[in-house]
VEXMI-418126 format. One record per residue (C-alpha): residue number from 1; residue in three letters; x, z, y. Coordinates in steps of 0.05 Angstrom, whole numbers, plus 32768, in hexadecimal, padded with zeros to 4 digits. Example, Ala and Ser with C-alpha at 12.3 -4.5 7.8 and 13.67 -1.06 7.14 Angstrom:
2
+-----+------+------+------+------+
: pos : code :    u :    w :    v :
+-----+------+------+------+------+
:   1 :  ala : 80F6 : 809C : 7FA6 :
:   2 :  ser : 8111 : 808F : 7FEB :
+-----+------+------+------+------+
END
This chain:
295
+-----+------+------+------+------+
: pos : code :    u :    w :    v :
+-----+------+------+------+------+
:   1 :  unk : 82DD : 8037 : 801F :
:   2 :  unk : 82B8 : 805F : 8054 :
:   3 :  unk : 827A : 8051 : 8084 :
:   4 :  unk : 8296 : 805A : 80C2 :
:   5 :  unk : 82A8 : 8015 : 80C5 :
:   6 :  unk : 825A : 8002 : 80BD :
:   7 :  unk : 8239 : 7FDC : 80EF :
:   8 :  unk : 81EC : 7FE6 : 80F0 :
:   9 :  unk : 81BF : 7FBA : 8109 :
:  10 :  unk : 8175 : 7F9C : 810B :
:  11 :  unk : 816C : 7F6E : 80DE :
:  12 :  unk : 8163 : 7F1E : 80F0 :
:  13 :  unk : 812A : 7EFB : 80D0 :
:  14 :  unk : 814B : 7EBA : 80DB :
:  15 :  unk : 8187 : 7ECC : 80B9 :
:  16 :  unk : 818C : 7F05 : 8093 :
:  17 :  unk : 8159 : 7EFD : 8065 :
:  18 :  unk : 8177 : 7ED8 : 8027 :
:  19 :  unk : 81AD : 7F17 : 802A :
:  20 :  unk : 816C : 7F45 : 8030 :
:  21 :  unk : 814D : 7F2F : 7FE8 :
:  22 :  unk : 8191 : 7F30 : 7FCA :
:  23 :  unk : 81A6 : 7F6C : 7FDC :
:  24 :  unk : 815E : 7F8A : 7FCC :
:  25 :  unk : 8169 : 7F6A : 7F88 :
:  26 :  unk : 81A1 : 7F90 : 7F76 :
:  27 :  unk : 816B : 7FCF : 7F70 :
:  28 :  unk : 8152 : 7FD6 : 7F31 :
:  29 :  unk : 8111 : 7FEC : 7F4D :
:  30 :  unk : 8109 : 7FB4 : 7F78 :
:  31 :  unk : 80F3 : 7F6D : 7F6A :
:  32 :  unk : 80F5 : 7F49 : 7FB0 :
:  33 :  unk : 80EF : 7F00 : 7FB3 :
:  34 :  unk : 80F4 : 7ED9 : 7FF5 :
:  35 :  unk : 80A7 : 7ECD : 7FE5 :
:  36 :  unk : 809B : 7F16 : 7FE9 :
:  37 :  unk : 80CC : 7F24 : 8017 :
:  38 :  unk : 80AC : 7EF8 : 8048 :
:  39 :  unk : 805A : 7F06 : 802C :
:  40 :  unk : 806E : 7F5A : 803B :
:  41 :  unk : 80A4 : 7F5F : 8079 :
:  42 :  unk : 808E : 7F1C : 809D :
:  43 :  unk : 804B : 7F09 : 8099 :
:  44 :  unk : 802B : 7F4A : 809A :
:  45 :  unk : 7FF1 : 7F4C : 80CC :
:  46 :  unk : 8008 : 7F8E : 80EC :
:  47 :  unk : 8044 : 7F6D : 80FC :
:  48 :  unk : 8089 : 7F5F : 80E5 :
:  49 :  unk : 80AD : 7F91 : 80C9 :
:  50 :  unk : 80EB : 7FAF : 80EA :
:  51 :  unk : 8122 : 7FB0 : 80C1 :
:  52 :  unk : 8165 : 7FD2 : 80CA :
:  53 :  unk : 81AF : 7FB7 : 80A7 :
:  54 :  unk : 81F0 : 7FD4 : 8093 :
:  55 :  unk : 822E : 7FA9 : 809B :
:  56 :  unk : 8276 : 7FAA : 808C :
:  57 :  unk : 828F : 7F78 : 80A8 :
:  58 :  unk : 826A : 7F39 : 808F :
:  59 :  unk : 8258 : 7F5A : 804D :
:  60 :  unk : 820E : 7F6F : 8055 :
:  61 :  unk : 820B : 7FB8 : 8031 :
:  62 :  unk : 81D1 : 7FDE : 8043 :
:  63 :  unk : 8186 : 7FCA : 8058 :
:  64 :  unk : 8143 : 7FF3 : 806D :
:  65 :  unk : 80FE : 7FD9 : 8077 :
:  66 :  unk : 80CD : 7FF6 : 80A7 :
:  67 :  unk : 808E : 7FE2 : 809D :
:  68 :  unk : 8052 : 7FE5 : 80D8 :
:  69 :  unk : 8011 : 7FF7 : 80C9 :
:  70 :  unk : 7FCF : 800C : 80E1 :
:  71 :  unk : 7F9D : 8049 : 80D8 :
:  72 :  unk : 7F58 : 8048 : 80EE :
:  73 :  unk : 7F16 : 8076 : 80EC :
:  74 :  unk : 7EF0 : 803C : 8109 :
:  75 :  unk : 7EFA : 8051 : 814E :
:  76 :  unk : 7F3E : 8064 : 8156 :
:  77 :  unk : 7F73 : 8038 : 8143 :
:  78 :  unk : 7FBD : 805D : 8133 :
:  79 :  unk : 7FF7 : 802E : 812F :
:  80 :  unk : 802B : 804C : 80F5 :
:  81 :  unk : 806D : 8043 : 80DB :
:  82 :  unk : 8074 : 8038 : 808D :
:  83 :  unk : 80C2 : 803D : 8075 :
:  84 :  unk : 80C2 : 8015 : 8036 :
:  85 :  unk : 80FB : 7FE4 : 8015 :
:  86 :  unk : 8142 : 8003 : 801A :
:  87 :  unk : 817F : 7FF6 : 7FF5 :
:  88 :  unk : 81C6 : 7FFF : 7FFD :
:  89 :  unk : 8203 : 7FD5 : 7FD7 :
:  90 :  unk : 8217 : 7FE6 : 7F91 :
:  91 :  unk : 8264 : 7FF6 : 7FB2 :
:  92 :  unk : 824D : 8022 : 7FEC :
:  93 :  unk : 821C : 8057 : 7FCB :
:  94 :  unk : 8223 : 8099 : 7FE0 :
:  95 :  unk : 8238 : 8091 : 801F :
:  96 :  unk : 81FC : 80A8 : 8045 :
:  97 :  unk : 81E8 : 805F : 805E :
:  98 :  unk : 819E : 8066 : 8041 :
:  99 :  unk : 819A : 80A7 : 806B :
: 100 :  unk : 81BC : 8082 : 80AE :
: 101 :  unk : 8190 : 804A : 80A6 :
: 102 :  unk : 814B : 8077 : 809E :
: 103 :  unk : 8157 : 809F : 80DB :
: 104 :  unk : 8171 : 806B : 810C :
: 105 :  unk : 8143 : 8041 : 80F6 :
: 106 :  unk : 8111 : 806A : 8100 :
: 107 :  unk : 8127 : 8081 : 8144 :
: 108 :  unk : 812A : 803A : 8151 :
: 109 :  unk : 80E0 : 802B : 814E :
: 110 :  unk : 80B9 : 8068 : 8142 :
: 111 :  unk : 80AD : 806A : 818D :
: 112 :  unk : 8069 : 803B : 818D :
: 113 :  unk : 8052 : 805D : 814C :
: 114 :  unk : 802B : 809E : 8148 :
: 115 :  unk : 8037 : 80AB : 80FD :
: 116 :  unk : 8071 : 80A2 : 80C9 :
: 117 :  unk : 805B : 80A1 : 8084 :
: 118 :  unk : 8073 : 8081 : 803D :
: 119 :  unk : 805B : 808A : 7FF4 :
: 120 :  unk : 8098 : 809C : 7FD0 :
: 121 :  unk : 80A8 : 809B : 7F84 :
: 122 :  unk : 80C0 : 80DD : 7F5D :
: 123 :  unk : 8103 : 80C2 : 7F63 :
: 124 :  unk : 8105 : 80BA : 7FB3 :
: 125 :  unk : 80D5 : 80F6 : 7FC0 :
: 126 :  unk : 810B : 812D : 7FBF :
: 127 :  unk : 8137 : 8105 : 7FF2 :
: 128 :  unk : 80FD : 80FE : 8023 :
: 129 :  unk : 80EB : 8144 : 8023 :
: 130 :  unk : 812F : 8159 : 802D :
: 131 :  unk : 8134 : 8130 : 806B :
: 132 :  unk : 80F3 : 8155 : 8089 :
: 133 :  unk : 80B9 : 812C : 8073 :
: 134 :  unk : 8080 : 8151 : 805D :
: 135 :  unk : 8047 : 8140 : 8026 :
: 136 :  unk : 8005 : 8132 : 8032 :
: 137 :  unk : 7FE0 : 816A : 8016 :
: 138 :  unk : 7FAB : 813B : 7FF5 :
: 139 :  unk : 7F91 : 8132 : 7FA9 :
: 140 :  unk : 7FAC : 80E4 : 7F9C :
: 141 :  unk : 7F98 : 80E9 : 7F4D :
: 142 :  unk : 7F98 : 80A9 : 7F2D :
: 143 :  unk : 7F53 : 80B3 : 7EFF :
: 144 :  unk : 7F34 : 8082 : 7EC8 :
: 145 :  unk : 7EEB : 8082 : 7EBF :
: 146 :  unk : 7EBF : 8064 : 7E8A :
: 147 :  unk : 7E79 : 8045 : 7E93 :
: 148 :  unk : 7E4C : 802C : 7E62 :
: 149 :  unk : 7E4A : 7FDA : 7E6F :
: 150 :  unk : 7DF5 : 7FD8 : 7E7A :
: 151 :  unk : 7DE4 : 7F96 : 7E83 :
: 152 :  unk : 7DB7 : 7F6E : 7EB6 :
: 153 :  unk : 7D9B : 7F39 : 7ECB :
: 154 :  unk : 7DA4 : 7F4F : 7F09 :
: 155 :  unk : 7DE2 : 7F6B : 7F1F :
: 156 :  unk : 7DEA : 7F53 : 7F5D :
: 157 :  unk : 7E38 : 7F4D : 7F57 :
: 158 :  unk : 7E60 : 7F0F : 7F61 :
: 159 :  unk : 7EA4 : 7F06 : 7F5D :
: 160 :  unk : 7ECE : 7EE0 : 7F96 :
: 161 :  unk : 7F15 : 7ECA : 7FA9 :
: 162 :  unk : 7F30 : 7F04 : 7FDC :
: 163 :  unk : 7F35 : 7EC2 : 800E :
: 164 :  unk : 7EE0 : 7ECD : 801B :
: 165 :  unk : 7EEF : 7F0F : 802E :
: 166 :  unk : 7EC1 : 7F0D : 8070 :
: 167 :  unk : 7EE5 : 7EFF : 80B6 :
: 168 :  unk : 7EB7 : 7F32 : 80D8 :
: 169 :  unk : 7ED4 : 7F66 : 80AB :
: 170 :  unk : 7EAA : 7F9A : 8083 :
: 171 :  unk : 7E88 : 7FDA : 80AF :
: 172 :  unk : 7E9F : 8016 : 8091 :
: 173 :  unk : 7E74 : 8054 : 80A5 :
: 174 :  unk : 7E96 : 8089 : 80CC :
: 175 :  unk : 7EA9 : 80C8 : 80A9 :
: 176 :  unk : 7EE9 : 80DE : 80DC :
: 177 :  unk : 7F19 : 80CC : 80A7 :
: 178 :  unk : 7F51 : 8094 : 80B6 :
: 179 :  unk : 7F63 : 805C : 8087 :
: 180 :  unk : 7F8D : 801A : 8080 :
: 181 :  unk : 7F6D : 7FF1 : 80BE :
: 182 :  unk : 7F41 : 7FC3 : 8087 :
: 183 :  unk : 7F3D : 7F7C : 80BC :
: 184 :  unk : 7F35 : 7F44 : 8093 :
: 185 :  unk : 7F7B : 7F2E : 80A7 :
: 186 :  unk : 7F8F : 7F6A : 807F :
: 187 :  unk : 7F67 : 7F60 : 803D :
: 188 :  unk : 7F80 : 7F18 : 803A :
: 189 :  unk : 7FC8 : 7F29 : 8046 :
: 190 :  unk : 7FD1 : 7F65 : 8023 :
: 191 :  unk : 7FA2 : 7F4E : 7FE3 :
: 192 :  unk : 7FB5 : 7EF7 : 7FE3 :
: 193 :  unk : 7FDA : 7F00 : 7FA4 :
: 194 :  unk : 7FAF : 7ED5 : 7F66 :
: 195 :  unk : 7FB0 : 7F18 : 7F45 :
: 196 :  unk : 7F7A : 7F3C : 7F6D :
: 197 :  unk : 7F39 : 7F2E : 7F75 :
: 198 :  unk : 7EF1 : 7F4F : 7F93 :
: 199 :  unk : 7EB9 : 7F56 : 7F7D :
: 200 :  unk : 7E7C : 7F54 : 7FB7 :
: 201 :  unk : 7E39 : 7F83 : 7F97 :
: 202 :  unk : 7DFC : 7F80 : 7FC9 :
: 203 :  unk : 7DBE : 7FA1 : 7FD0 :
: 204 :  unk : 7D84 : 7FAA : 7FF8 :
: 205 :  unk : 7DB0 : 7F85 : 802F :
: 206 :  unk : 7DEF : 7FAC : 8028 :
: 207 :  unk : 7E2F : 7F99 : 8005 :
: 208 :  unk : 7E6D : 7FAF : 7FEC :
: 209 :  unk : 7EB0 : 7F94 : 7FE1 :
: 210 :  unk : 7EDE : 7FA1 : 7FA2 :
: 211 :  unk : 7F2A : 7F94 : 7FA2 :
: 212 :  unk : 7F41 : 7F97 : 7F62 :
: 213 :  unk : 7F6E : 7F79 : 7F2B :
: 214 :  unk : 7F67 : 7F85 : 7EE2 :
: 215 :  unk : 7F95 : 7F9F : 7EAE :
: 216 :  unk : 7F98 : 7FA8 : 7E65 :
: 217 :  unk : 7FAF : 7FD6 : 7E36 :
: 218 :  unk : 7FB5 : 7FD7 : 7DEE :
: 219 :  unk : 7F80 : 7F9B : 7DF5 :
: 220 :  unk : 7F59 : 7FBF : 7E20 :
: 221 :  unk : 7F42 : 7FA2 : 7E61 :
: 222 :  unk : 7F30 : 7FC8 : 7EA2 :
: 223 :  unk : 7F29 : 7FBE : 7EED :
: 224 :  unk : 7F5B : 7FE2 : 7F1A :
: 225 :  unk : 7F33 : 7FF5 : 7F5C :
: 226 :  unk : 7F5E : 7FE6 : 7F93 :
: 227 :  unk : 7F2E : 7FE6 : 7FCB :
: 228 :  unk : 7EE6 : 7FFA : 7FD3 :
: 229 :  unk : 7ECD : 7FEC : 8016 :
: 230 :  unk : 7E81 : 7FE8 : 802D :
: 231 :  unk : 7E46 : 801A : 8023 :
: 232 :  unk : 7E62 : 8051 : 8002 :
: 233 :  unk : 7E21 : 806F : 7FEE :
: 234 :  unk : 7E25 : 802C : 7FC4 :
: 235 :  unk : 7E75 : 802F : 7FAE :
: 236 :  unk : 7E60 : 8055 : 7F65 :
: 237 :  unk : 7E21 : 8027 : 7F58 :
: 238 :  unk : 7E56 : 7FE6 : 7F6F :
: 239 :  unk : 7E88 : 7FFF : 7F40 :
: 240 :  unk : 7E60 : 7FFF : 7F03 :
: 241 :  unk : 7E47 : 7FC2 : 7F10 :
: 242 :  unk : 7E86 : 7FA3 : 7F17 :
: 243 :  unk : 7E99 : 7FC2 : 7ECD :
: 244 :  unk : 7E53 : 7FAC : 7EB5 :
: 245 :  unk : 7E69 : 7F5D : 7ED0 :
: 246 :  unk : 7EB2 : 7F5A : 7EB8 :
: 247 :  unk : 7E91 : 7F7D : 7E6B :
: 248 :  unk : 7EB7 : 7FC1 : 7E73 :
: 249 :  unk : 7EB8 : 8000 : 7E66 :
: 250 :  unk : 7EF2 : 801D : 7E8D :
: 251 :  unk : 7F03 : 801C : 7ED5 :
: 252 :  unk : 7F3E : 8039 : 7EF5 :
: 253 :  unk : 7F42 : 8057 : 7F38 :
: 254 :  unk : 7F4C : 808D : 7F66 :
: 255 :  unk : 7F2C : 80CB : 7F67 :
: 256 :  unk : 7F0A : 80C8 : 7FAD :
: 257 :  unk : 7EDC : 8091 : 7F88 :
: 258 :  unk : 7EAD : 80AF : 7F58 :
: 259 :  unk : 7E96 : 808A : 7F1D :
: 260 :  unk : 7E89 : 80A9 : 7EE8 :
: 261 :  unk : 7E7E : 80F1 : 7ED1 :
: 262 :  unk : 7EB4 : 80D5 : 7E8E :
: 263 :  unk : 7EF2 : 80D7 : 7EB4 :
: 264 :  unk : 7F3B : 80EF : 7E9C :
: 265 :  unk : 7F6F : 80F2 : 7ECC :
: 266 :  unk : 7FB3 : 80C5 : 7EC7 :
: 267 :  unk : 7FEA : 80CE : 7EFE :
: 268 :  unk : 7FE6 : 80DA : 7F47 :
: 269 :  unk : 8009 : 80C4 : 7F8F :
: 270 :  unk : 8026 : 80E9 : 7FBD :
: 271 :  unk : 8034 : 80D4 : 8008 :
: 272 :  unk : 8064 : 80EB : 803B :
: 273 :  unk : 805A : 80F4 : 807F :
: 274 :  unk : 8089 : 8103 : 80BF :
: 275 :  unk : 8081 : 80FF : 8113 :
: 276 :  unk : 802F : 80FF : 810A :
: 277 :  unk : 8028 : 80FE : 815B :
: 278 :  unk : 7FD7 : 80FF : 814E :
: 279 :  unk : 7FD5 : 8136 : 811F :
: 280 :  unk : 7FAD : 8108 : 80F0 :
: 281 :  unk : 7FD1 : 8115 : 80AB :
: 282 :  unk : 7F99 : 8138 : 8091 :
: 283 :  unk : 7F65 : 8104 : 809B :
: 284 :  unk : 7F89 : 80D1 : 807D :
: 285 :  unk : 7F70 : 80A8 : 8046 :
: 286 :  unk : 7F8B : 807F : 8013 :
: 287 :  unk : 7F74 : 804B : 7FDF :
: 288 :  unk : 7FA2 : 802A : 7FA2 :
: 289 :  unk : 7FAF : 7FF8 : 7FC8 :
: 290 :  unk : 7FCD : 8021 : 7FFD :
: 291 :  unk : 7FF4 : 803C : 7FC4 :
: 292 :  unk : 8007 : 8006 : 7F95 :
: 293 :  unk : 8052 : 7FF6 : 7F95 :
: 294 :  unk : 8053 : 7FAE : 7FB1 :
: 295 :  unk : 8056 : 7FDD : 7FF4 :
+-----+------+------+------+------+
END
């Protein structure tokens, strides 16, 4: 069996899709639904994904996912391309069809995008980098801190469904850096799973908004700070006040949050970058949430 009897193709949403989720689901790594499948490459509010197919004859044996997404610094807004769900049929591995799909499908559409990037896991790294992509020289440690619980009668925290997120969005002050454009179409998409939640902490008229879900291990409970977005002067003070109104004393994040002075490290990220037509790779920021592997 050989490829060059492959046709390749973009994918059709009205069609294709029930072949999509199956063929995803014969990954190991992979868990697609039709629910998700629709939630990530669908209704996305940066758009619907473009998605490229491998056929042979009716038999639909490869699939890639291109994500678009959106960068900001608060003035500037850079529209990128994120390369994400892939998969190729049991029978017709090693063939080079993950490596056709990547880079015709990324000559496809990379034209009205100003940055290729992806978050790859150890085992995909070393196939990215030998195509060309390079890393993003950036610290992504994974950290956990621990506070001491105080308590209060007046921590000014309360906690909310992600839905009352505000409409207006949350001003972010302007340090040069560029992030995932935070609209509130964004935080309501990307965070509308039950699991998440946020936390708002005001004072003196300012406020900030948590995303976060909690975990536990060996019994014990913690926050896992997706987002932080607001003040930042106030992000450390919010934190803490968060793990003072959920009765914790641990709080894991990344490291461009400080929280405590008690911190020990536990695994880091690493993102890939390629075709960065604004030469803004090193003023790129990224949160968990950016990084979590629903993406």
């Amino acid at each position: 069996m050989t490829s060059t009897t492959l046709d390749f193709r973009s994918i059709d949403y009205k069609t294709d899709v029930e072949q999509a989720v199956a063929l995803l689901q014969t990954s190991l790594e992979n868990e697609s639904s039709k629910e998700s499948f629709q939630w990530k490459h669908v209704d996305s509010p940066f758009g619907k994904s473009y998605g490229l197919t491998a056929w042979d004859g009716a038999k639909f044996v490869g699939l890639r996912l291109f994500m678009y997404w959106e960068f900001t610094n608060g003035t500037q807004v850079i529209k990128a391309l994120r390369p994400v769900d892939t998969v190729t049929h049991p029978d017709y591995r090693g063939q080079g069809i993950f490596k056709k799909l990547t880079f015709q499908g990324l000559e496809e559409c990379q034209a009205e995008n100003n940055l290729i990037f992806n978050t790859p896991n150890d085992n995909s790294l070393p196939g990215y980098l030998k195509m060309g992509w390079s890393k993003i020289q950036q610290d992504l440690t994974h950290q956990v801190s621990f506070v001491i619980p105080f308590s209060s009668k007046n921590n000014n925290t309360t906690l909310l469904p992600v839905a009352e997120f505000p409409s207006e969005g949350v001003k972010m002050h302007d340090t040069g850096n560029f992030h995932t454009h935070w609209t509130a179409d964004y935080i309501k998409w990307r965070y509308s799973d039950k699991r998440y939640r946020m936390a708002v902490y005001s004072e003196k008229g300012q406020s900030v908004y948590i995303i976060f879900r909690q975990e536990s291990k060996k019994r014990v409970s913690f926050p896992i700070i997706l987002e932080c977005l607001g003040q930042e002067n106030l992000h450390k003070t919010a934190i803490r006040a968060l793990a003072a109104k959920l009765k914790v004393f641990m709080v894991y994040h990344l490291d461009n949050i400080q929280v405590s002075s008690l911190t020990t490290n536990r695994n880091s990220s690493v993102v890939v970058f390629r075709d960065d037509k604004e030469d803004i790779h090193h003023k790129l920021t990224f949160s968990i949430g950016d990084l979590e592997g629903v993406l």
